[in-house]
C-alpha positions in Angstrom: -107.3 7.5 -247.9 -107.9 4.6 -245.7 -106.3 1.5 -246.8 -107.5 -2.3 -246.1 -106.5 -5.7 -247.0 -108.9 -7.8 -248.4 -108.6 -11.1 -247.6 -109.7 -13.9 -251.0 -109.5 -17.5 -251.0 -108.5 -19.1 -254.4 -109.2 -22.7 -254.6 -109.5 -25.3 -257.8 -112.3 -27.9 -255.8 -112.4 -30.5 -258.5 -116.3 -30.6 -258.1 -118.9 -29.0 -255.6 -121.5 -31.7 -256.3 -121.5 -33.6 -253.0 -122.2 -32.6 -249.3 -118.8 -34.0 -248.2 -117.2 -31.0 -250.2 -119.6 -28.4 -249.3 -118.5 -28.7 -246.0 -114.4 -29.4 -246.7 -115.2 -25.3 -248.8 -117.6 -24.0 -245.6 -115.0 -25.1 -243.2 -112.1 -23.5 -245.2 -113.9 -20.1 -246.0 -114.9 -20.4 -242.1 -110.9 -20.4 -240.6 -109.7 -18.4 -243.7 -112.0 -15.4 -242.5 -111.8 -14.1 -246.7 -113.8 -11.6 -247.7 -114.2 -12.9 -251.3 -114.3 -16.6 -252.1 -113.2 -17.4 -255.4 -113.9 -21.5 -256.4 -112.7 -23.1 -260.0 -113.9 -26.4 -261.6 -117.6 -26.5 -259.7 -118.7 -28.8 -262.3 -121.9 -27.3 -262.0 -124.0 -25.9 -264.9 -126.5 -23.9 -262.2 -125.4 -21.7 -259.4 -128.2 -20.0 -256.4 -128.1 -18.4 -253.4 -129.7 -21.2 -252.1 -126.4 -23.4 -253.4 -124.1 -20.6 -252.2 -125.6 -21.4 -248.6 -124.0 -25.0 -248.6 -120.1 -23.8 -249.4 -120.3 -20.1 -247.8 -121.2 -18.2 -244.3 -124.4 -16.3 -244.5 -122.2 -12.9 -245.1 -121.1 -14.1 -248.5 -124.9 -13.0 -250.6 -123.6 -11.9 -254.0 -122.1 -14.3 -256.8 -121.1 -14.2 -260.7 -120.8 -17.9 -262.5 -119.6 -19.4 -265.6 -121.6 -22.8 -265.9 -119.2 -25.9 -266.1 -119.4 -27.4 -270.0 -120.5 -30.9 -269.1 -118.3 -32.5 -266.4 -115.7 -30.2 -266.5 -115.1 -26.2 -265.4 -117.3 -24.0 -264.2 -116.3 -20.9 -261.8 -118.1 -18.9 -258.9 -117.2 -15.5 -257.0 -118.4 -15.2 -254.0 -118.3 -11.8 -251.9 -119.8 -10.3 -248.8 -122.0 -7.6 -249.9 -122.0 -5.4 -246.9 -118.3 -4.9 -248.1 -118.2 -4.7 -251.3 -120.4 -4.4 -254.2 -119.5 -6.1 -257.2 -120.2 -6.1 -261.1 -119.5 -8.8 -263.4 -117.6 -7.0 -266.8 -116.1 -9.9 -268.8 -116.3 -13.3 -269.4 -115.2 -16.4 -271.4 -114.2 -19.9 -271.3 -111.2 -19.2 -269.6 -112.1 -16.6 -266.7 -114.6 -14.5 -265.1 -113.7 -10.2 -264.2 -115.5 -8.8 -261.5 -115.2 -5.1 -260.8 -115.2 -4.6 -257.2 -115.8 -1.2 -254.8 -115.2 -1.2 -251.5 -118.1 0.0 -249.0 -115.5 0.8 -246.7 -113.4 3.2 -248.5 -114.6 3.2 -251.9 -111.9 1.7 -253.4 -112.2 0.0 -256.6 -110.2 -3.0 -258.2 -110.1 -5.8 -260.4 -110.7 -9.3 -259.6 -110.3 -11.7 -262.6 -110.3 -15.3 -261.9 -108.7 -17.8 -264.4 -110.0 -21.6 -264.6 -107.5 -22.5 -268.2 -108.0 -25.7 -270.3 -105.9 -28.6 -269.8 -105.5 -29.8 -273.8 -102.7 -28.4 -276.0 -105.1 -26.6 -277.8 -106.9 -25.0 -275.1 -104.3 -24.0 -273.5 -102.5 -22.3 -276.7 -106.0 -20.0 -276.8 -106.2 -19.3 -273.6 -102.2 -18.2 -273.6 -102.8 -15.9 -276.3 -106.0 -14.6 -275.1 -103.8 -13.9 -271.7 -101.0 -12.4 -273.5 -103.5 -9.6 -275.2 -105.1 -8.4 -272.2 -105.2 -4.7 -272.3 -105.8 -3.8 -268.8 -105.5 -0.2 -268.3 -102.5 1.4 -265.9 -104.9 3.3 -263.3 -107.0 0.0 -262.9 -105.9 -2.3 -260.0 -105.9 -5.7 -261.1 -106.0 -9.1 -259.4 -105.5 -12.1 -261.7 -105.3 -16.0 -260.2 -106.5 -19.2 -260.4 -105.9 -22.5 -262.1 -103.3 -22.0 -265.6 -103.2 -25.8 -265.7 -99.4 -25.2 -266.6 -96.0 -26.0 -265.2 -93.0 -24.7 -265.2 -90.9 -28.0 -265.6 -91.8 -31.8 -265.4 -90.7 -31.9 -261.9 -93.8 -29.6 -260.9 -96.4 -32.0 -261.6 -98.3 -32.9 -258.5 -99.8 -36.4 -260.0 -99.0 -38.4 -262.6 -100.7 -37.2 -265.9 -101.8 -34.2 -265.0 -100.2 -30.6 -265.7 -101.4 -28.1 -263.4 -99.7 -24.9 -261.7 -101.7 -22.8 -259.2 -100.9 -19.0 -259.8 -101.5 -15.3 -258.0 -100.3 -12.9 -259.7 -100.4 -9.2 -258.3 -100.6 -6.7 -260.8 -100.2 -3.0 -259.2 -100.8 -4.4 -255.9 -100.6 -0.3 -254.5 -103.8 0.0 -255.5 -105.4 -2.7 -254.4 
């Protein structure tokens, strides 16, 4: 079996509604060389391929969304279909699954991508809706994004805010 790294770029943008930021995301996707860009908080309630053109290379032609709720959330995958095709198989407030095979070597994986509440309450749903995943063993499975949690007080990055950005590798032999 041939074997290949996939390159994915994770990133929370806090808002992809101004051309100042579509081109801070082009020009990271750009030197990051990724094969599968995954963006949380858009803020945006509408996703195109005509949008996708303003934060991605002309490579990256397939995309699943979760709208924002008002000003807040909202996430895209973004892939290069000459590499992989992709199908969307879950969503909810707190993440979008996207079942990828690889063109190359017809690999296939999971690639779910987390965007969690920041409120108590949210973020008690969301950590029991994460603790009763029932992935299957044979399935390779790639989980990140923004848990909007930390570890210890220390962690916080501004004042206010509680945010930890995680990857978590799960049966990474597949991937």
């Amino acid at each position: 079996m041939t074997s290949r790294l996939w390159k994915v770029l994770c990133w929370n943008v806090r808002g992809v509604n101004a051309d100042k930021k579509w081109n801070s995301i082009r020009d990271k996707v750009l030197s990051s060389n990724c094969d599968i860009v995954c963006v949380q908080e858009t803020k945006r309630v509408t996703i195109d391929l005509s949008f996708i053109r303003n934060i991605c290379p002309q490579a990256f032609d397939s995309f699943v969304f979760r709208p924002s709720l008002g000003a807040s959330g909202g996430i895209v995958v973004i892939w290069k279909s000459a590499i992989f095709s992709g199908t969307e198989i879950f969503q909810n407030e707190f993440a979008i699954s996207t079942e990828f095979t690889s063109r190359i070597n017809d690999e296939s994986w999971v690639l779910t991508t987390v965007y969690a509440p920041c409120t108590s309450n949210g973020k008690r749903d969301f950590l029991e809706w994460f603790k009763n995943i029932q992935m299957p063993d044979h399935i390779g499975w790639l989980i990140f994004g923004d848990f909007n949690l930390i570890r210890k007080p220390e962690d916080k990055n501004k004042e206010g805010v509680i945010s930890l950005k995680c990857t978590i590798l799960m049966r990474p032999s597949v991937c």
